[in-house]
C-alpha positions in Angstrom: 37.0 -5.4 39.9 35.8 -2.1 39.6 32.1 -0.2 38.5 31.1 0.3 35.6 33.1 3.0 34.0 31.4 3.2 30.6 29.0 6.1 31.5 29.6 8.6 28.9 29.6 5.7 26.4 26.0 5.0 27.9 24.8 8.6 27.7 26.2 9.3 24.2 24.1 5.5 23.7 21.2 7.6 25.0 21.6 10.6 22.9 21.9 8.5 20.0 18.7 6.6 20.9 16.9 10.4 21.6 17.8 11.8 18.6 16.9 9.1 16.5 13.6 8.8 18.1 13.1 13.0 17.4 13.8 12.0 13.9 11.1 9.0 13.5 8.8 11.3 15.1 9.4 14.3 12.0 9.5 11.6 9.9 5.8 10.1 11.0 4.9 14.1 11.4 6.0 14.6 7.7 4.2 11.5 6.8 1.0 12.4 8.2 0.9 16.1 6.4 1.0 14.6 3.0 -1.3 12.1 3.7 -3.5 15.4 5.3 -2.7 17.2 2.1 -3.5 13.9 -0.2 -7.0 13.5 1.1 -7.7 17.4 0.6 -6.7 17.2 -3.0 -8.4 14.1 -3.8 -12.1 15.8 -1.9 -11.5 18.8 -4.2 -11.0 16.7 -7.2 -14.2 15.0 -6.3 -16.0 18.4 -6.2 -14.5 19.4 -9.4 -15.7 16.3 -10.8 -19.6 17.0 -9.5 -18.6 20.4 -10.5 -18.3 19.5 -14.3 -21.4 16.9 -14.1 -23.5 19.9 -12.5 -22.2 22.0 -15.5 -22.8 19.7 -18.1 -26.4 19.1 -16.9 -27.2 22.4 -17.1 -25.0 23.2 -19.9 -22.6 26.5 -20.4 -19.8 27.4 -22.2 -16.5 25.4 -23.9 -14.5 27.9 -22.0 -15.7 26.9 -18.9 -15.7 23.6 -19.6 -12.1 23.7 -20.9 -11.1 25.5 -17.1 -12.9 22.5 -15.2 -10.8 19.8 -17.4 -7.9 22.1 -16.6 -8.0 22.1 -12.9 -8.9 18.5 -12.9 -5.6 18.0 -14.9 -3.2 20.0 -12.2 -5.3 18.1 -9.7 -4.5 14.8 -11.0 -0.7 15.6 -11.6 -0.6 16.9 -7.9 -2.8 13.7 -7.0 0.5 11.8 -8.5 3.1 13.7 -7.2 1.5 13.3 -3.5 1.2 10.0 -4.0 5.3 9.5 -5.0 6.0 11.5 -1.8 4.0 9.6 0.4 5.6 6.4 -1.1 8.4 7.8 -0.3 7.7 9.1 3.0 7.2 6.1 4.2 10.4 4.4 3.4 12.0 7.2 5.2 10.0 6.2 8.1 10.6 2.3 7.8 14.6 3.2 7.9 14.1 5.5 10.8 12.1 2.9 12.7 14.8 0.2 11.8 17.8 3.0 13.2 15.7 3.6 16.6 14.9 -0.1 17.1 19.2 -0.5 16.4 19.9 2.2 19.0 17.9 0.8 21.2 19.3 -2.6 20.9 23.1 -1.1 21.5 21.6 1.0 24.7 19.8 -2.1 26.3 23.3 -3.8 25.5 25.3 -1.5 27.1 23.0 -1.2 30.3 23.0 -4.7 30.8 27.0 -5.1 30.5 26.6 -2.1 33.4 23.8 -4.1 35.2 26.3 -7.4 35.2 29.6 -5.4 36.3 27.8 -3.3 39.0 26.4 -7.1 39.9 29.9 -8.7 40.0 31.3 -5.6 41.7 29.0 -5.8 44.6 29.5 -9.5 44.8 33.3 -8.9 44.9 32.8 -6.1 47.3 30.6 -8.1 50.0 33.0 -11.1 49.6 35.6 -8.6 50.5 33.9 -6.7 53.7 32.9 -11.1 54.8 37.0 -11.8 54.6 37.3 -8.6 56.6 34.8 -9.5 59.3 36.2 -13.1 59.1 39.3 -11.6 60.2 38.3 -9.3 62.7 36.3 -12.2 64.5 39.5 -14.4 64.7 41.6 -11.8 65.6 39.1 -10.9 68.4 38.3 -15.3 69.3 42.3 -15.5 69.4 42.4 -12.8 72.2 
C-alpha cells in the first residue's frame, strides 16, 4: 500500500472544475447584459409608442409620422433579434451548468478514491507500527 499518488490528476480535476465554473459565470454575465439591453429597448419602444399617440393627438406632419413608424420598426427588429440571443444565451448557459455540475462529479470522485487510499494506507500503516510494537514487547518479555 502506498498514498495517494494521483495529485496532479486531482489538480488538473480542479482546474477543469475552475475554469468551467469562470465560463458559466461569462456565460450568466452575457446572459444578464442582453436581458439589461432587452428591457431598455422594449421601455424605449414604449416611449415611442406614447410618442406617436402624443403626436397623433395633437397632430403634425406625415413625415414625422413616417420617422416614429420607422424607429418603431428597427425597434421591433432589434426587439427580435434580442430576443433570439437571449434564447440562445441561455442554452449556452444550461450546457455550461451541465459541464460544471460533470466536473464536479469527476473531482468529488477522484477526492473520494484519495480519501479511501489515504484511509487504507493509514490503516495498513498502524497495523504495521502494532506488529512492530508486538514484536518489540516479546522480544523485551522473552529477556
Amino acid at each position: 500500500m502506498k498514498p495517494f499518488s494521483m495529485e496532479p490528476v486531482l489538480r488538473y480535476r480542479q482546474q477543469l472544475e475552475d475554469e468551467a465554473r469562470q465560463k458559466l459565470f461569462a456565460a450568466l454575465k452575457k446572459e444578464e447584459d442582453i436581458q439589461t439591453e432587452l428591457r431598455h429597448t422594449t421601455d424605449t419602444l414604449s416611449a415611442l409608442y406614447a410618442d406617436l399617440t402624443l403626436e397623433r393627438t395633437r397632430g403634425t406632419t406625415v413625415d414625422r409620422l413616417l420617422l416614429f413608424e420607422n424607429r418603431i420598426v428597427i425597434n421591433q427588429e432589434q426587439i427580435d433579434r434580442l430576443e433570439g440571443d437571449l434564447a440562445k444565451q441561455k442554452k449556452v448557459v444550461e450546457r455550461r451548468r451541465r459541464h460544471l455540475l460533470q466536473t464536479s462529479k469527476d473531482k468529488k470522485a477522484l477526492e473520494k478514491l484519495k480519501e479511501r487510499q489515504n484511509l487504507s494506507y493509514k490503516k495498513y500503516k498502524d497495523k504495521k507500527e502494532a506488529a512492530m510494537l508486538d514484536e518489540i514487547a516479546i522480544l523485551r518479555h522473552g529477556r
